[in-house]
C-alpha positions as CSV (number, residue, x, y, z in Angstrom):
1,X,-50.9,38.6,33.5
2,X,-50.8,38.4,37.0
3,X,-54.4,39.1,37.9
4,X,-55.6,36.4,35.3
5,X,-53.0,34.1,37.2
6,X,-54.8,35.1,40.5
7,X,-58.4,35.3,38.9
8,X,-57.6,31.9,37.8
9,X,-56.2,30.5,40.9
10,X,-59.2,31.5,43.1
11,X,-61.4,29.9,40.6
12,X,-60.0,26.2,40.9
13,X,-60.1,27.1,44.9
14,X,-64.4,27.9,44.8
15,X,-64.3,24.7,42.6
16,X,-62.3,23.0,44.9
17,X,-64.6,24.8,48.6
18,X,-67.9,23.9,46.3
19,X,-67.4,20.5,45.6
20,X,-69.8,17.9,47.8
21,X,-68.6,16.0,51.2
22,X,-67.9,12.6,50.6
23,X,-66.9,10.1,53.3
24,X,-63.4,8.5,53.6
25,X,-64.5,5.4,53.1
26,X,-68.0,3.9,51.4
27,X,-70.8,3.1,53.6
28,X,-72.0,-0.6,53.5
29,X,-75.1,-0.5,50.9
30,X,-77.3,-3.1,50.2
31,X,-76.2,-2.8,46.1
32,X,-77.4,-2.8,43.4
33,X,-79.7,-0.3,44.4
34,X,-82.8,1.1,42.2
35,X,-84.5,4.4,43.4
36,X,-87.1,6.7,42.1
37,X,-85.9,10.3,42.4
38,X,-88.4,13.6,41.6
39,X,-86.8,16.9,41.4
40,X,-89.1,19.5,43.1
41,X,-87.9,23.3,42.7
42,X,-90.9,26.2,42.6
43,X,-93.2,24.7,40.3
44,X,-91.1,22.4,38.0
45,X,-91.2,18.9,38.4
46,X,-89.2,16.1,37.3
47,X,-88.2,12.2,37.8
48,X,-85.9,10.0,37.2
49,X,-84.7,6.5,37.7
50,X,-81.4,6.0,39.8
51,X,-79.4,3.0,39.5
52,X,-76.5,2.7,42.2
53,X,-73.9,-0.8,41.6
54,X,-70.5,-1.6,42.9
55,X,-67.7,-1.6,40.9
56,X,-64.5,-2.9,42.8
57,X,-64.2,-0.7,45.1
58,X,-66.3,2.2,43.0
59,X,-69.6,3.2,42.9
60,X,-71.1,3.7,40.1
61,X,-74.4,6.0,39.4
62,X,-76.4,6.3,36.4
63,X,-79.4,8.4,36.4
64,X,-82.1,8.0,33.6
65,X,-85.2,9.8,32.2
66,X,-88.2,7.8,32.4
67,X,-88.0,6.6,28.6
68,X,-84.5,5.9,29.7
69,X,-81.9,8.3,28.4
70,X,-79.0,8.7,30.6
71,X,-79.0,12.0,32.1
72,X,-76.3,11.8,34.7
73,X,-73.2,8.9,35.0
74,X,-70.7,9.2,37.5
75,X,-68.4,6.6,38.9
76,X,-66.9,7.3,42.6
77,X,-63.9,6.1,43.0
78,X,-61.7,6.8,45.8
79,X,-63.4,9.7,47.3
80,X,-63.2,11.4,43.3
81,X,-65.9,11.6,40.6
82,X,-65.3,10.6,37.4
83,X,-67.5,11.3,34.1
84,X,-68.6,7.4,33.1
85,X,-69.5,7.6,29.4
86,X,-70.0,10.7,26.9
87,X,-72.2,12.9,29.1
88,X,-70.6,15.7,30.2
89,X,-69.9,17.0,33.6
90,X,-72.5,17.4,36.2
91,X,-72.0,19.4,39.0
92,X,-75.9,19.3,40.2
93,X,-76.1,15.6,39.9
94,X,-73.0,14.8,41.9
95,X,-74.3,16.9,44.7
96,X,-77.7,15.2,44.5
97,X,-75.2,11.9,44.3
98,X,-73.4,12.7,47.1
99,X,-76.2,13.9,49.2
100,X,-78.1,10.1,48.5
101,X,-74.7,8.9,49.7
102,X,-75.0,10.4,53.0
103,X,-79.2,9.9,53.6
104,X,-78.3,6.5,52.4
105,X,-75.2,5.7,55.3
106,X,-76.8,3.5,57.8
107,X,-77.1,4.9,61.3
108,X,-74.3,2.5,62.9
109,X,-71.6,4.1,60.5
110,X,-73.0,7.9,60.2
111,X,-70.8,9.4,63.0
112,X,-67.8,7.8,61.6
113,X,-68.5,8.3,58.3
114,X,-69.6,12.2,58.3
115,X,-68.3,13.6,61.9
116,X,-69.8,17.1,61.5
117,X,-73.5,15.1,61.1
118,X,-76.3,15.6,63.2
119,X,-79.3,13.2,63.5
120,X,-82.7,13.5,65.5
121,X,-85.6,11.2,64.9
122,X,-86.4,11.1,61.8
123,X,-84.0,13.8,60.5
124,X,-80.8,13.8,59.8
125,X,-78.3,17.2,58.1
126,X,-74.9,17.8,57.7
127,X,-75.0,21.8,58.2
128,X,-77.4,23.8,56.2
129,X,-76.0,21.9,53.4
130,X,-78.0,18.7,53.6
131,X,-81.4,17.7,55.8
132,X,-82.8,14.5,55.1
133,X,-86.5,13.6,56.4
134,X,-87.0,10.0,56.5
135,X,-90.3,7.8,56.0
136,X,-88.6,4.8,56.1
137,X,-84.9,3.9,56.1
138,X,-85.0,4.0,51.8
139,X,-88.2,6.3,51.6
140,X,-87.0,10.1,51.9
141,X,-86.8,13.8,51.2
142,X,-83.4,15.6,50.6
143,X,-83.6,19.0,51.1
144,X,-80.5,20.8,49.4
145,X,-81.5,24.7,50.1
146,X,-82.8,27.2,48.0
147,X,-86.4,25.7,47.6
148,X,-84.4,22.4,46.0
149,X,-85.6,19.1,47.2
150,X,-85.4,15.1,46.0
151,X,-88.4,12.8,46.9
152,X,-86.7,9.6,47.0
153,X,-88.4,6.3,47.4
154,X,-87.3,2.9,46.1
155,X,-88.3,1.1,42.7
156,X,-90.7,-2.3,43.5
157,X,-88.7,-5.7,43.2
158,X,-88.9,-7.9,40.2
159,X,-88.6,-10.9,42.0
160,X,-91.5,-12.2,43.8
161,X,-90.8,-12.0,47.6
Protein backbone atom coordinates (compact mmCIF):
# COMPACT_ATOMS: atom_id res chain seq x y z
CA UNK A 1 0.00 0.00 0.00
CA UNK A 2 2.62 2.29 0.74
CA UNK A 3 4.61 2.00 -2.47
CA UNK A 4 1.38 2.72 -4.60
CA UNK A 5 0.94 5.80 -2.12
CA UNK A 6 4.63 6.80 -3.11
CA UNK A 7 4.33 5.59 -6.82
CA UNK A 8 1.31 7.71 -6.88
CA UNK A 9 2.63 10.74 -5.20
CA UNK A 10 5.66 11.06 -7.51
CA UNK A 11 3.34 10.85 -10.36
CA UNK A 12 1.18 14.10 -9.63
CA UNK A 13 4.93 15.70 -8.83
CA UNK A 14 6.36 14.79 -12.89
CA UNK A 15 2.73 16.15 -13.70
CA UNK A 16 3.18 18.93 -11.74
CA UNK A 17 7.65 19.51 -12.95
CA UNK A 18 6.16 18.75 -16.67
CA UNK A 19 3.59 21.22 -16.91
CA UNK A 20 4.50 24.41 -19.34
CA UNK A 21 5.83 28.05 -17.93
CA UNK A 22 3.34 30.44 -17.93
CA UNK A 23 3.80 34.10 -16.87
CA UNK A 24 2.34 35.67 -13.72
CA UNK A 25 0.44 37.94 -15.37
CA UNK A 26 -0.89 38.02 -19.35
CA UNK A 27 1.11 39.80 -21.80
CA UNK A 28 -0.71 42.75 -23.65
CA UNK A 29 -1.98 41.06 -27.05
CA UNK A 30 -3.45 42.65 -29.79
CA UNK A 31 -6.80 40.04 -29.45
CA UNK A 32 -8.68 38.42 -31.09
CA UNK A 33 -5.87 36.88 -32.65
CA UNK A 34 -6.13 34.40 -35.77
CA UNK A 35 -2.95 32.28 -36.66
CA UNK A 36 -2.08 29.60 -38.99
CA UNK A 37 -0.13 26.88 -37.22
CA UNK A 38 1.71 23.58 -39.16
CA UNK A 39 2.99 20.94 -37.11
CA UNK A 40 6.39 19.68 -38.61
CA UNK A 41 7.80 16.36 -36.80
CA UNK A 42 10.10 13.85 -39.29
CA UNK A 43 7.98 13.66 -42.13
CA UNK A 44 4.34 14.30 -40.88
CA UNK A 45 2.78 17.36 -41.50
CA UNK A 46 -0.17 19.09 -40.32
CA UNK A 47 -2.14 22.63 -39.87
CA UNK A 48 -4.40 24.12 -38.14
CA UNK A 49 -6.27 27.29 -37.51
CA UNK A 50 -5.65 28.99 -34.01
CA UNK A 51 -8.04 31.42 -32.69
CA UNK A 52 -6.79 33.35 -29.41
CA UNK A 53 -9.78 35.88 -27.64
CA UNK A 54 -10.04 37.43 -24.25
CA UNK A 55 -12.36 36.44 -21.89
CA UNK A 56 -12.31 38.69 -18.68
CA UNK A 57 -9.42 38.25 -17.57
CA UNK A 58 -8.86 34.59 -19.50
CA UNK A 59 -7.61 33.59 -22.53
CA UNK A 60 -9.20 31.51 -24.39
CA UNK A 61 -7.67 29.09 -27.28
CA UNK A 62 -9.37 27.02 -29.71
CA UNK A 63 -7.56 25.22 -32.30
CA UNK A 64 -9.27 23.83 -35.47
CA UNK A 65 -8.69 21.40 -38.46
CA UNK A 66 -8.86 23.05 -41.61
CA UNK A 67 -12.55 21.79 -42.30
CA UNK A 68 -12.96 23.18 -38.80
CA UNK A 69 -13.31 20.50 -36.08
CA UNK A 70 -12.02 21.60 -32.85
CA UNK A 71 -9.04 19.76 -32.00
CA UNK A 72 -7.73 21.58 -28.97
CA UNK A 73 -9.86 24.24 -26.47
CA UNK A 74 -8.27 25.50 -23.53
CA UNK A 75 -9.19 28.53 -21.47
CA UNK A 76 -6.28 30.20 -19.29
CA UNK A 77 -7.35 31.48 -16.49
CA UNK A 78 -5.29 32.64 -13.70
CA UNK A 79 -2.06 31.09 -14.64
CA UNK A 80 -4.26 27.40 -14.83
CA UNK A 81 -5.69 25.55 -17.95
CA UNK A 82 -8.94 24.59 -18.04
CA UNK A 83 -10.62 22.00 -20.63
CA UNK A 84 -13.30 24.55 -22.58
CA UNK A 85 -15.93 22.22 -24.11
CA UNK A 86 -16.08 18.23 -24.43
CA UNK A 87 -12.64 17.59 -25.80
CA UNK A 88 -10.49 16.02 -23.54
CA UNK A 89 -7.26 17.00 -22.08
CA UNK A 90 -4.34 18.07 -24.03
CA UNK A 91 -1.13 18.08 -22.77
CA UNK A 92 0.68 18.66 -26.36
CA UNK A 93 -1.58 21.51 -27.28
CA UNK A 94 -1.10 23.41 -23.98
CA UNK A 95 2.59 23.34 -24.37
CA UNK A 96 2.30 24.49 -28.03
CA UNK A 97 -0.30 27.05 -26.24
CA UNK A 98 1.93 28.11 -23.86
CA UNK A 99 4.89 28.28 -25.94
CA UNK A 100 2.79 30.86 -28.61
CA UNK A 101 2.21 32.63 -25.33
CA UNK A 102 5.75 33.38 -24.73
CA UNK A 103 7.00 33.96 -28.72
CA UNK A 104 3.91 36.11 -28.74
CA UNK A 105 4.97 38.55 -25.37
CA UNK A 106 6.17 41.76 -26.83
CA UNK A 107 9.77 42.57 -26.22
CA UNK A 108 9.07 45.60 -23.65
CA UNK A 109 7.34 42.94 -21.15
CA UNK A 110 9.59 39.71 -21.99
CA UNK A 111 12.11 40.15 -19.02
CA UNK A 112 9.36 40.82 -16.64
CA UNK A 113 7.16 38.42 -17.86
CA UNK A 114 9.63 35.19 -18.20
CA UNK A 115 12.98 36.19 -16.10
CA UNK A 116 14.88 33.07 -17.01
CA UNK A 117 14.41 34.34 -21.04
CA UNK A 118 17.04 35.04 -23.26
CA UNK A 119 16.65 37.05 -26.54
CA UNK A 120 19.22 37.81 -29.46
CA UNK A 121 18.25 39.26 -32.80
CA UNK A 122 15.91 37.44 -34.09
CA UNK A 123 15.76 34.56 -31.59
CA UNK A 124 14.44 34.34 -28.53
CA UNK A 125 14.35 30.69 -25.90
CA UNK A 126 13.54 30.03 -22.54
CA UNK A 127 16.13 27.13 -21.82
CA UNK A 128 16.29 24.18 -24.15
CA UNK A 129 12.68 24.18 -23.67
CA UNK A 130 11.54 26.85 -26.11
CA UNK A 131 13.59 28.79 -29.12
CA UNK A 132 11.57 30.92 -31.21
CA UNK A 133 13.03 32.29 -34.69
CA UNK A 134 11.24 35.25 -35.82
CA UNK A 135 10.41 36.70 -39.48
CA UNK A 136 8.40 39.22 -38.37
CA UNK A 137 6.94 40.09 -34.88
CA UNK A 138 3.70 37.50 -35.73
CA UNK A 139 5.58 35.40 -38.45
CA UNK A 140 7.65 32.52 -36.56
CA UNK A 141 9.04 29.06 -35.91
CA UNK A 142 8.74 27.44 -32.42
CA UNK A 143 11.12 24.93 -31.91
CA UNK A 144 10.03 22.61 -28.89
CA UNK A 145 12.94 19.79 -29.13
CA UNK A 146 12.98 16.48 -30.32
CA UNK A 147 12.69 17.35 -34.05
CA UNK A 148 9.09 19.16 -33.06
CA UNK A 149 8.52 22.56 -34.56
CA UNK A 150 5.30 25.02 -35.21
CA UNK A 151 5.51 27.32 -38.41
CA UNK A 152 3.32 30.08 -37.28
CA UNK A 153 2.24 32.97 -39.43
CA UNK A 154 -0.96 35.00 -39.15
CA UNK A 155 -4.40 34.44 -41.06
CA UNK A 156 -5.06 37.61 -43.83
CA UNK A 157 -7.67 40.28 -42.47
CA UNK A 158 -11.22 40.26 -43.62
CA UNK A 159 -11.48 43.78 -43.51
CA UNK A 160 -10.10 45.82 -46.24
CA UNK A 161 -7.17 47.86 -44.86
Amino acid sequence: MKHLLLTLALALLSACASQPPLPDKLPALALPMQLHIRREQAELRQDWLLVIQQEGSSLRWSMLDLLGIPQARQLLDHGLWQADGLLPPNPAARELFAALLFALTPDAQLQQRYPDARQQGKQRWLGERWRVDYREVDDFTLNLGQGLRYLVSPLPSETPP
